[in-house]
C-alpha positions as CSV (number, residue, x, y, z in Angstrom):
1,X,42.9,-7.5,32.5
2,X,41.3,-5.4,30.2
3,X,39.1,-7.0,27.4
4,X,36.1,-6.4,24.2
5,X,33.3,-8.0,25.5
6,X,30.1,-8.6,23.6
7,X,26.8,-9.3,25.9
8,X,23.5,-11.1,25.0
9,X,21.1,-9.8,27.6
10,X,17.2,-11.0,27.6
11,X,14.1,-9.8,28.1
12,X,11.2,-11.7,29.8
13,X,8.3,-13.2,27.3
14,X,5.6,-15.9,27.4
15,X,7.3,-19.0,27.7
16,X,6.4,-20.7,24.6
17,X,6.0,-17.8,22.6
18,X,9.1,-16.1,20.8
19,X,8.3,-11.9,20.7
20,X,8.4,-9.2,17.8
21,X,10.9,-7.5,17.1
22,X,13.5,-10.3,16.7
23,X,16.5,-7.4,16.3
24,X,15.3,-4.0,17.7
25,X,18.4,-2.4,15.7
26,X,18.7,-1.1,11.9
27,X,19.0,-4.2,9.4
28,X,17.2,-2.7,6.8
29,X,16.3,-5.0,3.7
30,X,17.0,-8.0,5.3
31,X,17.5,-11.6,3.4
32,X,18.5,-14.7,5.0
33,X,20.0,-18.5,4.0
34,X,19.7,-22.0,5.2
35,X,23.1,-24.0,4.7
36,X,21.8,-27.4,6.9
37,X,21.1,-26.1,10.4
38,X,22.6,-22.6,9.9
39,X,20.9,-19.8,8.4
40,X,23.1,-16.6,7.5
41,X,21.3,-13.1,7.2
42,X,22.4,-9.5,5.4
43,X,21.1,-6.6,4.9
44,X,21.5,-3.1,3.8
45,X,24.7,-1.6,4.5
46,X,24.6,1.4,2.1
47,X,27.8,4.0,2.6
48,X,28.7,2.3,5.8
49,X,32.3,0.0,6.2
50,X,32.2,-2.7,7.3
51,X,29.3,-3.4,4.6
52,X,27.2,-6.4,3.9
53,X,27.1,-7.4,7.5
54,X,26.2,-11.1,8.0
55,X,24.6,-12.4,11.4
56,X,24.4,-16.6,12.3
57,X,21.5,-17.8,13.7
58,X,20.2,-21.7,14.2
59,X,16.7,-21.1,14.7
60,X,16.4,-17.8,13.2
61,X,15.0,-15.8,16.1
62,X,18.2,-15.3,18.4
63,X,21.2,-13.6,15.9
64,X,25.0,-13.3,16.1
65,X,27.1,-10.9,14.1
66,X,30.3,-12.8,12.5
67,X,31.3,-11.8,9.1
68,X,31.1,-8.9,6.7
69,X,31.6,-9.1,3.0
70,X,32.8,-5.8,2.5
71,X,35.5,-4.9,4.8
72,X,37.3,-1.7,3.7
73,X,35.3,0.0,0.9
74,X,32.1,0.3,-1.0
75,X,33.2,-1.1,-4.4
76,X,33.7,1.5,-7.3
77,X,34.7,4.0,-4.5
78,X,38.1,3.0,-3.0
79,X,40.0,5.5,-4.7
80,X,37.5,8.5,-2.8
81,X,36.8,9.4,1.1
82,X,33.2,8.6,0.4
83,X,30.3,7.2,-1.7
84,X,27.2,9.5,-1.8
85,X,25.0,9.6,1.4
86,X,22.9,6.8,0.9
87,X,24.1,5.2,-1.9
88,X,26.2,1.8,-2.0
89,X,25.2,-1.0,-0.9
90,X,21.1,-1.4,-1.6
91,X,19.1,-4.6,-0.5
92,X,20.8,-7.6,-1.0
93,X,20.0,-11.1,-1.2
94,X,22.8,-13.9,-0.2
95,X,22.3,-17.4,-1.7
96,X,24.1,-20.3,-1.2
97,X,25.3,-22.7,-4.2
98,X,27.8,-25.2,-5.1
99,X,29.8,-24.6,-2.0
100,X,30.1,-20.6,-2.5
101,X,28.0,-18.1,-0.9
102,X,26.4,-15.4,-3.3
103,X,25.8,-12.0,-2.1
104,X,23.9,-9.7,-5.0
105,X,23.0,-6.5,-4.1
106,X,22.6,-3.0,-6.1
107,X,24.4,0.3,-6.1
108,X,22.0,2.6,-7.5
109,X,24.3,4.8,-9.2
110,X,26.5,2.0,-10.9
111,X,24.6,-1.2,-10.9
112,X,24.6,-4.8,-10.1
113,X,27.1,-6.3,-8.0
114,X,27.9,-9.7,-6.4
115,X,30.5,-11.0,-3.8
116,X,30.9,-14.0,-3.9
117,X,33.0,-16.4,-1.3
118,X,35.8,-19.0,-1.3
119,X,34.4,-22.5,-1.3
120,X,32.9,-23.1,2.5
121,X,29.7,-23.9,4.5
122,X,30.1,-21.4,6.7
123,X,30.6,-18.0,7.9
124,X,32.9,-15.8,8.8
125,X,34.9,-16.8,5.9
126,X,37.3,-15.5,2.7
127,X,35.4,-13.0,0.2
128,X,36.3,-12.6,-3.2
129,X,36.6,-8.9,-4.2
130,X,32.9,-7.7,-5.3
131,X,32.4,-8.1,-9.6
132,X,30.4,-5.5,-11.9
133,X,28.1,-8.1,-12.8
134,X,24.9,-5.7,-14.6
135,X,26.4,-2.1,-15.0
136,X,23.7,0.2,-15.1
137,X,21.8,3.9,-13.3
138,X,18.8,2.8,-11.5
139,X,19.1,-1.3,-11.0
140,X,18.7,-2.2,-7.9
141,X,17.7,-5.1,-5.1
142,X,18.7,-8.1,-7.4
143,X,18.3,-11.7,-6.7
144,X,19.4,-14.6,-8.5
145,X,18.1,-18.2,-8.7
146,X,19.4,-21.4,-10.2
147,X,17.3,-23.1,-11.7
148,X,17.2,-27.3,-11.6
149,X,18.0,-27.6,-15.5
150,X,21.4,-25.6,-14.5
151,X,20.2,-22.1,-16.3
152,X,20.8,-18.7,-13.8
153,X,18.3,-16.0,-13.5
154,X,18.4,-12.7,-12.0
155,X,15.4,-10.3,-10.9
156,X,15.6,-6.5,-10.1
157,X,14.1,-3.6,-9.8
158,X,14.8,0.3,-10.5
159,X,15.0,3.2,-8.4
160,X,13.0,6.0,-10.1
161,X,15.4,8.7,-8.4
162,X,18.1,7.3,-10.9
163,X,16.5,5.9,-13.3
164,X,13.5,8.2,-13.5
165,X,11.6,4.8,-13.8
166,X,10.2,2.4,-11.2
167,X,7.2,0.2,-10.0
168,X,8.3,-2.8,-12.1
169,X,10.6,-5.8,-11.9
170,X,12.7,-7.7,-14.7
171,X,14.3,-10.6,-15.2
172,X,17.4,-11.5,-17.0
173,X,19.8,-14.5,-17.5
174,X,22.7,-14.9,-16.5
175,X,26.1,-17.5,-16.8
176,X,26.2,-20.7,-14.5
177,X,28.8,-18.8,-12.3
178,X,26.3,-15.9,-12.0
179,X,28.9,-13.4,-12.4
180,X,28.0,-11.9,-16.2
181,X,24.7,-11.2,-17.9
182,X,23.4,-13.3,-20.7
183,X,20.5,-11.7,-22.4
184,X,19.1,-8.3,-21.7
185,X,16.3,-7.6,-19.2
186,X,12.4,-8.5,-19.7
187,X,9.9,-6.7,-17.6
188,X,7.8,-9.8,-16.0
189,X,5.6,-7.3,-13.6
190,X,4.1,-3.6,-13.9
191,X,3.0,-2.2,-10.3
192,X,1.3,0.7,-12.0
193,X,-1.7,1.7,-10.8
194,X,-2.3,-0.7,-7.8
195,X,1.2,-1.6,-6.8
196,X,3.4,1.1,-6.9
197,X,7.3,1.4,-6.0
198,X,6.9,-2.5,-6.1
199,X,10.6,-3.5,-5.8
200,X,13.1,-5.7,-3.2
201,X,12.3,-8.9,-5.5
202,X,13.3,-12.5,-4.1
203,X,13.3,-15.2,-6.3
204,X,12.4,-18.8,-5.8
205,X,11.4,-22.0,-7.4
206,X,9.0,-24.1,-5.3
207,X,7.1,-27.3,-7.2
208,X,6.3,-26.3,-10.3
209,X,6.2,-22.5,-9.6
210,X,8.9,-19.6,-9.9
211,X,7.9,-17.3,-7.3
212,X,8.8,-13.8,-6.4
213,X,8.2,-11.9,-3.5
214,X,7.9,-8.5,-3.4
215,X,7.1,-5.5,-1.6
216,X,5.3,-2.3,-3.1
217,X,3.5,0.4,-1.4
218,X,6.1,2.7,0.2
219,X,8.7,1.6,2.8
220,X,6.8,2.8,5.9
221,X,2.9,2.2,4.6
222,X,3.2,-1.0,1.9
223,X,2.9,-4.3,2.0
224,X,4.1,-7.9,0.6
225,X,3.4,-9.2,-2.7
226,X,3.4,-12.8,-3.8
227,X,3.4,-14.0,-7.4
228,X,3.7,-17.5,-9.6
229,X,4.2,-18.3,-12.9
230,X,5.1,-21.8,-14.3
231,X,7.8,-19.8,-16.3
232,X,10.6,-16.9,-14.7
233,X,9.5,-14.6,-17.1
234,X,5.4,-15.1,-16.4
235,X,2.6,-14.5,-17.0
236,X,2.5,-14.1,-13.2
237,X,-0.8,-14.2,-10.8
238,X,0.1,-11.7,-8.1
239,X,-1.2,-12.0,-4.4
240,X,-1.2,-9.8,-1.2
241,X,0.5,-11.8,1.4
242,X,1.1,-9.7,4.0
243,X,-0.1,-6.5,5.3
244,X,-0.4,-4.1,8.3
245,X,-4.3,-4.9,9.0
246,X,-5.5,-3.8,12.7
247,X,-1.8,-4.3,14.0
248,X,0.7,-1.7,14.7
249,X,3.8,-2.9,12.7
250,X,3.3,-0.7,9.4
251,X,4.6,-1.4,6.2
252,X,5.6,-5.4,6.9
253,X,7.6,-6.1,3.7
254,X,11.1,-6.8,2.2
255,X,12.4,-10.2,3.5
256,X,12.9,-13.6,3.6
257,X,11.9,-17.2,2.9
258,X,13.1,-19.7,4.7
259,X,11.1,-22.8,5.2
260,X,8.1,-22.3,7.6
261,X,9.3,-18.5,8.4
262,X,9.1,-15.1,6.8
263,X,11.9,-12.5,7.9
264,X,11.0,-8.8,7.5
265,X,11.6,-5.4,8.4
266,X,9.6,-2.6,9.5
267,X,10.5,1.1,9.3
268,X,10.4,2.5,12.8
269,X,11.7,5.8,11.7
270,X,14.7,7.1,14.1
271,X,15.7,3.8,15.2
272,X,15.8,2.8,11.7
273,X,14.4,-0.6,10.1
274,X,13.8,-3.3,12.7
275,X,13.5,-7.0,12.2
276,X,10.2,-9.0,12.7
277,X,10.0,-12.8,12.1
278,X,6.6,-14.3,11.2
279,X,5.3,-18.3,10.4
280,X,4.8,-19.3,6.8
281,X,2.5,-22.0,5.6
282,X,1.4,-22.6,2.3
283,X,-2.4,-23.7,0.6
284,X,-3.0,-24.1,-3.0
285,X,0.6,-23.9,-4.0
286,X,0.6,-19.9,-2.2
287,X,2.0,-19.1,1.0
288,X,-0.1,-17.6,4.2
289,X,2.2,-15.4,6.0
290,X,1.8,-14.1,9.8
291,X,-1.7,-14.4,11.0
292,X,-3.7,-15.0,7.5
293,X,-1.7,-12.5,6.2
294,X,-1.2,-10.2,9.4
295,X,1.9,-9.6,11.5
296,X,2.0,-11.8,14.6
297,X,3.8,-10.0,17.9
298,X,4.6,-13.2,18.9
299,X,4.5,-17.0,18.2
300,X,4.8,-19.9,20.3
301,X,7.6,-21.8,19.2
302,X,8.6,-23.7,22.7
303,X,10.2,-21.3,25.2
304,X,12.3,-19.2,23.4
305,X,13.4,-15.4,24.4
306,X,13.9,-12.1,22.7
307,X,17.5,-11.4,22.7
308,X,18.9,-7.3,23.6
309,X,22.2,-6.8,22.9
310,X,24.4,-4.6,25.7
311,X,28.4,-3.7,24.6
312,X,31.0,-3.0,26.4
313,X,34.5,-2.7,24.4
314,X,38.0,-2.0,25.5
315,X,39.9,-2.3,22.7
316,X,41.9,-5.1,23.6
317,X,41.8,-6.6,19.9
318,X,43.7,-5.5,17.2
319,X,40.5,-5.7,14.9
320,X,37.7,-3.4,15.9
321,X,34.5,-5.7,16.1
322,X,32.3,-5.9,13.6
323,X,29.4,-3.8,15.4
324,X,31.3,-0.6,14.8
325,X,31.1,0.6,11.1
326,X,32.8,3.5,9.6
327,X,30.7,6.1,7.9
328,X,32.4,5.3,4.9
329,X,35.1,3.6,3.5
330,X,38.0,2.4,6.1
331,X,41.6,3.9,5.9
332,X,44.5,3.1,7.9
333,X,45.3,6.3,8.8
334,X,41.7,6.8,10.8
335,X,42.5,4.5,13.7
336,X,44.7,2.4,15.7
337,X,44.5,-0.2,18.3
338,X,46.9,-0.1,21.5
339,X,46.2,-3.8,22.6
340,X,48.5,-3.9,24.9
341,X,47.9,-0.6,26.8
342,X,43.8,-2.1,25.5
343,X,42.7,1.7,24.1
344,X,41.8,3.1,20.4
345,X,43.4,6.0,19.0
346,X,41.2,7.9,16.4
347,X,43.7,10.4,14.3
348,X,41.7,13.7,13.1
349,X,40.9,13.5,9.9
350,X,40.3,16.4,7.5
351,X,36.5,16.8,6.6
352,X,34.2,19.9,5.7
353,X,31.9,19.3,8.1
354,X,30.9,16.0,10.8
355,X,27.8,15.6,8.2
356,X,30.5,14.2,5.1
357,X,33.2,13.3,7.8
358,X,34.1,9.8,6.3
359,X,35.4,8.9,9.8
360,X,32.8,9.2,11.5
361,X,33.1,5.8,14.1
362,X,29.5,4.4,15.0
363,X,26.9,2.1,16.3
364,X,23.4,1.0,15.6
365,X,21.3,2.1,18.0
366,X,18.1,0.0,19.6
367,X,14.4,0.4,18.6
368,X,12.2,0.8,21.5
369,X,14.0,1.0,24.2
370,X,16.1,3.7,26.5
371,X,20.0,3.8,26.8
372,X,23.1,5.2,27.2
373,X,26.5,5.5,25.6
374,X,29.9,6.2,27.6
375,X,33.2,6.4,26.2
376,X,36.0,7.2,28.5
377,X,38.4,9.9,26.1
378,X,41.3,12.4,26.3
379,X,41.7,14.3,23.3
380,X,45.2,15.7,22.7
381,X,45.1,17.5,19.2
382,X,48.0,18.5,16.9
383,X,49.5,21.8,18.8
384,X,49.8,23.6,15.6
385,X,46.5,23.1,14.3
386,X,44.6,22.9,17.7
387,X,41.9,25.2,16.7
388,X,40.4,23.5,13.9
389,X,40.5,19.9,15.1
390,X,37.5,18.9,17.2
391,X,36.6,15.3,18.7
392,X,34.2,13.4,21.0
393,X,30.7,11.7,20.8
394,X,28.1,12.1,18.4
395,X,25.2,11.2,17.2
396,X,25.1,10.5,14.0
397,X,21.6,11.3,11.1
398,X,20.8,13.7,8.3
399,X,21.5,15.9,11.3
400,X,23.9,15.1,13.6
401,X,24.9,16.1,17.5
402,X,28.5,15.9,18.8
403,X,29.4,16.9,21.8
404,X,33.7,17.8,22.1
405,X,35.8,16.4,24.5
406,X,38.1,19.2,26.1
407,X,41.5,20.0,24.2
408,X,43.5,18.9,27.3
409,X,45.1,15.8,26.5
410,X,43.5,14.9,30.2
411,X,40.9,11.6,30.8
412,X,37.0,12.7,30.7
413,X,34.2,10.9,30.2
414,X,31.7,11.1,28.0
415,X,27.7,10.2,28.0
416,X,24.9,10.2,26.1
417,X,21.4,9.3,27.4
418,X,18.8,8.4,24.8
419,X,14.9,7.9,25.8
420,X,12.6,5.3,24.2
421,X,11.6,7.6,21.7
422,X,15.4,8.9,20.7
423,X,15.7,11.9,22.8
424,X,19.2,12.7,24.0
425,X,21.2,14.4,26.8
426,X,24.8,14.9,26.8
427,X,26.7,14.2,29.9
428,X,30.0,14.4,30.8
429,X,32.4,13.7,34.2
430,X,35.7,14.0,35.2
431,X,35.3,11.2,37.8
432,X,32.7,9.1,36.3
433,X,30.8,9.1,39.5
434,X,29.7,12.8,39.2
435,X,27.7,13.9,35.9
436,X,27.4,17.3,34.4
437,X,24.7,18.1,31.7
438,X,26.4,19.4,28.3
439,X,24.2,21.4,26.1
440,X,20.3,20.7,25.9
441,X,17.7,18.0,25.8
442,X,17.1,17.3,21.7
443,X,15.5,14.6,19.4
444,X,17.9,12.6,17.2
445,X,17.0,12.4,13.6
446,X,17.4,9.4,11.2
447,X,20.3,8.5,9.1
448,X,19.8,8.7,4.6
449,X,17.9,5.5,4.6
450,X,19.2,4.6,7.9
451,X,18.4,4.5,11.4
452,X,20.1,7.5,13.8
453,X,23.7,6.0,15.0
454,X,25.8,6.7,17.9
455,X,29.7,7.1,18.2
456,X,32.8,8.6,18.2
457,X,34.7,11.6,16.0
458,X,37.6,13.3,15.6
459,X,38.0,15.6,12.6
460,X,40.0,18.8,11.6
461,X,39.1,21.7,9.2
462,X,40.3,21.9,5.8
463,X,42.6,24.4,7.3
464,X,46.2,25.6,6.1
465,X,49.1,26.8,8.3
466,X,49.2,30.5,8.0
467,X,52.5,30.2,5.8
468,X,50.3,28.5,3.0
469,X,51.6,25.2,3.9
470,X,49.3,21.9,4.2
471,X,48.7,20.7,7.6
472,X,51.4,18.0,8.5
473,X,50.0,16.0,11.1
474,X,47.3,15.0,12.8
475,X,46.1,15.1,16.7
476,X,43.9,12.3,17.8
477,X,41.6,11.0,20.6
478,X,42.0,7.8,22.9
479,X,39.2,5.7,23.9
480,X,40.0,3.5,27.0
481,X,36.3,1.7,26.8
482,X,32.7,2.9,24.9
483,X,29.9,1.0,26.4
484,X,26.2,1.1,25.6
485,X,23.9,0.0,28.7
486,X,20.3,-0.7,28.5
487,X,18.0,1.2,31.1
């Protein structure tokens, strides 16, 4: 019987030592949450659907994907194919209070939004559709904290490519259900000169102190800032905390707090923004993160292992998992499940070109590490419009690589081999035994503030029937199984 299956693979490392990266795959902007023994994790989802991804972990260092809070469109787009490349959801933070989760994040061309969910303590659950709370160009990576007198404040920062402005944070108030602003912003922190494109806030209260921490620098060459103020709107003393030192994980920044860990990303290019966990203590009321303030490759933490994550699906669920995301917002009309035959159908979908193809079907691809893709396809387009429909496997950046499945309606398989360093080969067989090399060797290039991302297509021109008439109908590709294998 056919089925989706979903494997956690291992690779060997000291036996009392935990190793870095945590997730070898693109969860950029990453913030997490305790609720008891669970701890809950998002991160940047941008154009992609489904958005706000959430993963479960109860030690945070081995992850499981089992919600997303944004399942069919990037809010203030569902009425278009697409948001801009890019765009959407921006660095989140998820917080947990009176029996909701909070999920803030920023669109940098609208403003502040937050999705919150149905009373729960844990995830997957119901999300409530996402709320406007800050409208605004340029306000971006917000994070909220509730205070113990019952008063709600919200950080952010700005993105200087919207709002011609950025290298400082601000603070605002907000109501007790944190869904509408009370006062206008303050600025509590100016980066300029030493800390520039300071930004990502997370807000806490620990003691005595508010704290925020906050990276500046540069995505792929900064560092972490700590600061502390007795008030949330400062003065605030400002500390390094964390930086790249003699070790080879550059800019460690953007994360986490939980307890006695630190959760961060680092920007690997191609592959995207990887996951790194390091150990947080604290002396004189500030916290020491990694090794004195250095990124740790591993930690001993009592014989734990580095989890790699190998998929195999055959489409035997009516709901695609969570792992796929669509390049932009979902529609009905892109796909359908066959669970009892257990194969996807993927209708062609009209697009100007596979780069703004909002149908474009894809996974994250892992940091470090060689492997391939195989999807076993027939491709049977719509007879009267064969020559502008197109489908097969791609891979998916600023530029992307597809390589087309024959126009046959006949079984082929398709495969993509990708090296350690992202170069790729297109394969394909009629047998599956016997490969035959498609096209030549090439180097896949990163995604608009993502990592490079592998997958399926099936697109048609803009095209008209020669009578002037619009095209009709649609022809579409079946997927029996797509796998991804680690070599």
């Amino acid at each position: 019987m056919a089925i989706s299956c979903w494997l956690i693979l291992a690779v060997s490392c000291p036996a009392d030592a935990y190793v870095n990266p945590i997730l070898p795959y693109d969860y950029s902007d990453p913030d997490v949450v305790a609720v008891g023994r669970d701890y809950y994790m998002t991160a940047s989802s941008f154009a992609s659907i489904p958005g706000l991804q959430i993963l479960h972990s109860t030690d945070m260092i081995h992850w499981t994907l089992v919600d997303a809070a944004l399942r069919d469109a990037v809010p203030g787009y569902e009425d278009t194919d697409a948001c801009p490349a890019g765009g959407g959801v921006w660095a989140p933070s998820i917080r947990y209070h009176a029996e909701r989760f909070y999920i803030f994040y920023g669109d940098p061309d609208k403003g502040i939004y937050c999705v919150r969910s149905e009373p729960t303590r844990t995830i997957p659950c119901r999300w409530e559709p996402a709320v406007l709370v800050k409208a605004g160009k340029g306000l971006i990576d917000p994070c909220p904290l509730w205070d113990t007198d019952g008063r709600v404040y919200l950080v952010h920062a700005y993105a200087g490519s919207r709002a011609g402005f950025k290298s400082a944070l601000a603070v605002c108030e907000l109501t007790s259900d944190a869904l509408q602003v009370l006062t206008p912003d303050r600025l509590v922190f100016d980066g300029h000169p030493d800390n520039p494109t300071c930004e990502g806030p997370k807000f806490y209260k620990r003691g005595l102190y508010y704290y925020i921490f906050c990276p500046a620098g540069g995505v792929a060459t900064g560092w972490q800032l700590c600061m502390r103020s007795r008030s949330p709107y400062g003065p605030y003393e400002v500390r390094r905390v964390l930086e790249q030192g003699n070790t080879v994980v550059n800019g460690p920044h953007q994360g986490a707090w939980v307890g006695q860990w630190f959760l961060h990303f680092q920007d690997v290019g191609v592959a995207g923004r990887i996951v790194h966990l390091q150990p947080l203590s604290w002396s004189d009321d500030w916290p020491i993160i990694g090794r004195n303030g250095t990124p740790v490759s591993e930690y001993p933490v009592g014989g734990r292992e580095l989890p790699q994550i190998a998929m195999r699906d055959e489409f035997s669920n009516p709901d695609l998992n969570l792992s796929w995301q669509w390049s932009c917002n979902r529609k009905a009309e892109y796909a359908f499940v066959h669970t009892e035959a257990s194969f996807l159908r993927l209708f062609s979908y009209p697009a100007d070109s596979l780069q703004t193809a909002p149908n474009m079907l894809l996974q994250k691809i892992p940091a470090g590490r060689a492997f391939r893709a195989t999807a076993r396809v027939r491709f049977t387009p719509y007879q009267k419009n064969a020559d502008h429909e197109r489908a097969g496997l791609v891979v998916f950046g600023r530029r992307s690589f597809a390589m087309d499945a024959p126009k046959d309606g006949e079984w082929i398989y398709l495969r993509v081999e990708v090296s350690a360093e992202q170069k790729c080969q297109f394969y394909r067989s009629e047998d599956g035994d016997t490969w035959q090399v498609v096209g030549s060797l090439f180097q896949a290039v990163e995604g608009e503030w993502t990592g490079a991302r592998v997958g399926l297509f099936c697109t048609r021109d803009r095209a008209m029937f020669p009578n002037g008439k619009p095209v009709n109908d649609s022809g579409y590709l079946d997927v029996d199984w797509f796998e991804i294998e680690g070599n």
